[in-house]
MIGUTI-261427 format. One record per residue (C-alpha): x, y, z; residue in three letters. Coordinates in steps of 0.05 Angstrom, whole numbers, padded with zeros to 5 digits, always signed. Example, Ala and Ser with C-alpha at 12.3 -4.5 7.8 and 13.67 -1.06 7.14 Angstrom:
BEGIN
+00246-00090+00156ALA/+00273-00021+00143SER/
REM end
This chain:
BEGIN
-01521+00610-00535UNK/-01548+00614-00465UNK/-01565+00544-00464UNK/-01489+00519-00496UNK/-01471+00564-00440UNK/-01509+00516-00397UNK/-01472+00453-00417UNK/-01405+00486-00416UNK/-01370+00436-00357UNK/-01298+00453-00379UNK/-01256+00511-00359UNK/-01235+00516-00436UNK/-01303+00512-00462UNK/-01319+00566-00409UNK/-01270+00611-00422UNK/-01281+00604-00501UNK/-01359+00623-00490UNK/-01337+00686-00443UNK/-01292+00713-00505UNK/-01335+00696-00560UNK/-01401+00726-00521UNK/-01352+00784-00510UNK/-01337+00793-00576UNK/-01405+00789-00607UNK/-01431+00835-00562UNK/-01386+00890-00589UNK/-01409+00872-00672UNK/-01435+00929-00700UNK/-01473+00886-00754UNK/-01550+00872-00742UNK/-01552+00933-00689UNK/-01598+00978-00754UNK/-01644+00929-00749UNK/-01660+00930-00674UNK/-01608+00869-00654UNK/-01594+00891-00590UNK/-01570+00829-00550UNK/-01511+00852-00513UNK/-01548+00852-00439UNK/-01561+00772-00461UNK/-01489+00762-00491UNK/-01458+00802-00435UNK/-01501+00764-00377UNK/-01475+00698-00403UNK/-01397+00720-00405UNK/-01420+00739-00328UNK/-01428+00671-00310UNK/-01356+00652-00323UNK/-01318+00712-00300UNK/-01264+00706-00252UNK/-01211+00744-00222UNK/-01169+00740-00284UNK/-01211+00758-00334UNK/-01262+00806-00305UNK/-01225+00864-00325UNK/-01239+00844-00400UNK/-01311+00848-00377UNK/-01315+00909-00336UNK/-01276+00949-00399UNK/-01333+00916-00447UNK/-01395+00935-00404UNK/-01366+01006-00388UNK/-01387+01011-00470UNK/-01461+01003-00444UNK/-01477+01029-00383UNK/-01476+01096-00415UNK/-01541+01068-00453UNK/-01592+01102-00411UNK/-01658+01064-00436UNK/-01619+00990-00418UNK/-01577+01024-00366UNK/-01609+00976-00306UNK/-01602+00916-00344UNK/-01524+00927-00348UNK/-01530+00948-00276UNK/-01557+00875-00261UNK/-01502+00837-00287UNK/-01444+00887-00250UNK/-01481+00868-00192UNK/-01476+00796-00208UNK/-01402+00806-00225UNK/-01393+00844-00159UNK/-01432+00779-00119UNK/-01386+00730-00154UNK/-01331+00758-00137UNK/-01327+00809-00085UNK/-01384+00774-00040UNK/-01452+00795-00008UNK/-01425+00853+00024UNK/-01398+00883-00035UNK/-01466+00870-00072UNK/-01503+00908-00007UNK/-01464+00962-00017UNK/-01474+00968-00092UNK/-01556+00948-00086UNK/-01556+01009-00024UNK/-01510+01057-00083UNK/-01572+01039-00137UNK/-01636+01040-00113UNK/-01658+01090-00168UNK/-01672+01022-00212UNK/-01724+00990-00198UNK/-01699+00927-00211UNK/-01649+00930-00160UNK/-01693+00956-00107UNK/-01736+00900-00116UNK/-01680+00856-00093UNK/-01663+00904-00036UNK/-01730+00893-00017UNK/-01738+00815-00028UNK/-01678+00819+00018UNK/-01703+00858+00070UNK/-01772+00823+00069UNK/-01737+00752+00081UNK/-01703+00782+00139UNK/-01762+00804+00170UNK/-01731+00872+00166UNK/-01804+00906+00151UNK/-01790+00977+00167UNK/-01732+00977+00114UNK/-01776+00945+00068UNK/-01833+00989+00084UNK/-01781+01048+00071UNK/-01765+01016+00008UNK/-01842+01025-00016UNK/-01854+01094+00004UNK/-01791+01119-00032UNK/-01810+01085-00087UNK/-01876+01106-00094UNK/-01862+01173-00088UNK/-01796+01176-00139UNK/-01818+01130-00196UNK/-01864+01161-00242UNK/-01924+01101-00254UNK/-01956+01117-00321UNK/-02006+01056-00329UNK/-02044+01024-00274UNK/-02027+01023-00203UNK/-01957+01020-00188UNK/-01932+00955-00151UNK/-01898+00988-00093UNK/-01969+01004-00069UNK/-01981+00929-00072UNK/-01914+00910-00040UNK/-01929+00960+00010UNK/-01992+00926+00028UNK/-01964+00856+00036UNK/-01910+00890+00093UNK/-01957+00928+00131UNK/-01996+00858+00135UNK/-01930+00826+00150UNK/-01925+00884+00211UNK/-01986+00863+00232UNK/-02003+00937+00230UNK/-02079+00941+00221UNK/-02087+01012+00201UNK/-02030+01013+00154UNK/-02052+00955+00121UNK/-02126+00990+00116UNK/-02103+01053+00088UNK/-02052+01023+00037UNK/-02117+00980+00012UNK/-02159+01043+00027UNK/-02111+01072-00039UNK/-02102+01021-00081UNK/-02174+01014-00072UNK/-02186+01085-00101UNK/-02134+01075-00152UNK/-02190+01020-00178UNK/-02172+00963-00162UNK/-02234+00942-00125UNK/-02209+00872-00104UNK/-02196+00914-00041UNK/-02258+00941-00027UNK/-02272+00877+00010UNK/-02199+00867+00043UNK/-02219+00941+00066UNK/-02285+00922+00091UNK/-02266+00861+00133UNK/-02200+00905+00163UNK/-02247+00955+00185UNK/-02312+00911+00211UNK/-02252+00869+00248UNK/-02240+00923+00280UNK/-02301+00953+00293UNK/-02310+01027+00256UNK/-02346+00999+00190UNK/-02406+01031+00208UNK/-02369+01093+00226UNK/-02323+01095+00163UNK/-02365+01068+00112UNK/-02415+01137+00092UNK/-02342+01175+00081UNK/-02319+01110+00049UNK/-02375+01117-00004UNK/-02362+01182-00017UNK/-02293+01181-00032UNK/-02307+01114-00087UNK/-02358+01162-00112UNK/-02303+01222-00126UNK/-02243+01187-00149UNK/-02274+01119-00180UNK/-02297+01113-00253UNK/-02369+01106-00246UNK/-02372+01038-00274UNK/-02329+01016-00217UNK/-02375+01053-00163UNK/-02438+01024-00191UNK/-02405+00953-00174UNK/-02392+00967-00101UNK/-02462+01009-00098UNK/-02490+00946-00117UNK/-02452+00900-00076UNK/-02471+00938-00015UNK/-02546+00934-00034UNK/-02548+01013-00049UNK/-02602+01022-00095UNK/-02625+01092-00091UNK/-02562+01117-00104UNK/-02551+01069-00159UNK/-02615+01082-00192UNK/-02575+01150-00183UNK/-02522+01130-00222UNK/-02566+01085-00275UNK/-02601+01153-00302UNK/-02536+01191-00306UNK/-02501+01125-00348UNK/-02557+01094-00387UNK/-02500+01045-00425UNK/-02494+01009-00349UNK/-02563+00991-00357UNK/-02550+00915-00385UNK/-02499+00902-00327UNK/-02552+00928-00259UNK/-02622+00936-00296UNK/-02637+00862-00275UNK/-02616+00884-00202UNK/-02662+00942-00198UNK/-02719+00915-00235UNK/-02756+00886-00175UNK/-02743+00953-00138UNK/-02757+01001-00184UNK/-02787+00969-00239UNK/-02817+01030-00285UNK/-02753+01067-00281UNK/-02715+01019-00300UNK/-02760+00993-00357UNK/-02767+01068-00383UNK/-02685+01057-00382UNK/-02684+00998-00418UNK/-02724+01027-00475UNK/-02694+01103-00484UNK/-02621+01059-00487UNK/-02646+01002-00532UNK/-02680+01063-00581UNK/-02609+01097-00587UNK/-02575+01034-00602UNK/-02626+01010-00652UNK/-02625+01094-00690UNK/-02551+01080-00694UNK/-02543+01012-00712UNK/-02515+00991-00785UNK/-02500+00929-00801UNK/-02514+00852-00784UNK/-02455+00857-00724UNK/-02491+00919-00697UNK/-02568+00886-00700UNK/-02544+00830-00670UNK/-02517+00867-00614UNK/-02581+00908-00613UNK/-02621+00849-00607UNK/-02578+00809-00553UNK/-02584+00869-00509UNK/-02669+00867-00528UNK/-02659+00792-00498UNK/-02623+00818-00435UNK/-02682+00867-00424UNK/-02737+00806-00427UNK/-02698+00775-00388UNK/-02693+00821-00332UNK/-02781+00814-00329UNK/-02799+00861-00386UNK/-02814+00802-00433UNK/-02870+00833-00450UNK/-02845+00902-00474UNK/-02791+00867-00507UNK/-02835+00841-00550UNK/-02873+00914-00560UNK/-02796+00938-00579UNK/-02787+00885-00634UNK/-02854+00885-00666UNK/-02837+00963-00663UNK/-02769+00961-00693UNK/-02799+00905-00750UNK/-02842+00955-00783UNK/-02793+01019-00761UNK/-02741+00976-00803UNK/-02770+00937-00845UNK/-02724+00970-00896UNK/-02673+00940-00867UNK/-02676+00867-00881UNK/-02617+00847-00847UNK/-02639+00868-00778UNK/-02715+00842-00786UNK/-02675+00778-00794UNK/-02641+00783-00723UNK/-02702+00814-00691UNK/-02746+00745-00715UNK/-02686+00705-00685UNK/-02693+00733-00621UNK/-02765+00742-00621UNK/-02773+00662-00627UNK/-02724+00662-00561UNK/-02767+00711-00521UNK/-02824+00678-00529UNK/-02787+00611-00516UNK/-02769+00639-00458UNK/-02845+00656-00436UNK/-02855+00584-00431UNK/
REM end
């Protein structure tokens, strides 16, 4: 229908597509079975509405708004009605009247952005983050709130919005962080209390990345006893540094894996992570582990299989 819409040049093709989406939004048929078009229908009838037939329209979308799950959608095309219409002012004053959707406060802020009119738009953000409840990941106010403090050209803003988004876990930030604070010259200063903090509110996955970026590796030879699992993603790292730890890591995590695996899926994975340990320099007590786990499950045909697959690529790889 939308794209009919699109072709309609006429006034009397226009006016039949504004009825007819008018009347099919208000069919009771199909609606059991989850056909709920009537934002869609409704949106198109929006786009031919005029002074002398937008009363038929506002009487038809007063039977929606009431909807409360698609209430902002219906909200979208009043406002759209109210633009056509009634002109920019009137659709300020109705964006200003509902900035509890987010929807519409993302064009109040798109507006206030192209203005240049950053402390409205900063306003915008705060609100935001504080009122709407963010269930999954980080909400993206906190990422629109970063973009205006850059647009400010406020520095510490900008380096405490990425300080928490940062902590929320996205660590793309960490460096944005790091190069606002070394620009201005407290990286040194900042960083210890930095650590700490990714310590305390990141998942320790996430920590071990930046504890490796910044060359940490006491502390994440710390973090490497504590989560074993994390061995196959910073053993190679610490090998060189601490290379009987880590080794003695390798092993106790390989053993589990090996106890628990069942299944040609699970040896394989057994063995790929054996290949990972050989080649992070223990080549040689990979090759103890799968003579080991040859006669330890010899029972076990399926996985002696795997283990003399990746036994030929080990010593391949000794070459």
């Amino acid at each position: 229908m939308s794209e009919i819409a699109d072709k309609a040049t006429t006034k009397e093709d226009q006016e039949y597509i504004f009825r007819l989406c008018l009347e099919l939004s208000e069919l009771e048929d199909g609606k059991d079975y989850g056909a709920d078009y009537e934002d869609k229908l409704l949106l198109i009838s929006a786009k031919f509405v005029n002074a002398e037939n937008v009363s038929e329209l506002n009487e038809t979308l007063a039977l929606f708004e009431s909807n409360t799950w698609r209430v902002e959608e219906f909200k979208l095309i009043r406002l759209g009605i109210i633009r056509k219409l009634n002109g920019n002012k009137a659709a300020a004053e109705f964006i200003a009247q509902n900035l509890e959707h987010p929807k519409i406060r993302e064009i109040a802020f798109d507006k206030a952005v192209t203005k240049k009119n950053f402390e409205q738009a900063e306003h915008l953000c705060v609100e935001a983050i504080s009122t709407y409840e963010h269930r999954f990941g980080i909400s993206p106010w906190l990422y629109r709130l970063y973009t205006v403090h850059e647009k400010m050209g406020n520095r510490a803003k900008t380096a405490e919005t990425a300080r928490e988004i940062l902590m929320q876990g996205d660590l793309d930030y960490y460096p944005k962080l790091k190069t606002l604070l070394s620009e201005d010259g407290i990286w040194d200063k900042t960083y210890p209390k930095l650590l700490d903090e990714c310590a305390s509110n990141l998942h320790h996955s996430a920590y071990m990345k930046i504890l490796e970026s910044e060359r940490e590796y006491a502390l994440l030879l710390e973090q490497l006893k504590a989560h074993i699992d994390e061995v196959y993603r910073h053993g190679e790292f610490l090998a060189a540094k601490y290379p009987q730890e880590v080794c003695d890591i390798y092993t106790v995590r390989i053993n589990k894996e090996s106890e628990a695996a069942h299944g040609r899926e699970s040896y394989k994975r057994v063995c790929s992570n054996i290949s990972l340990f050989s080649k992070a320099g223990y080549t040689e007590q990979a090759n103890e582990l799968i003579w080991e786990f040859m006669q330890t499950y010899k029972r076990k045909p399926a996985f002696v299989d795997e283990l003399k697959k990746i036994k030929e690529e080990v010593d391949y790889g000794r070459r």
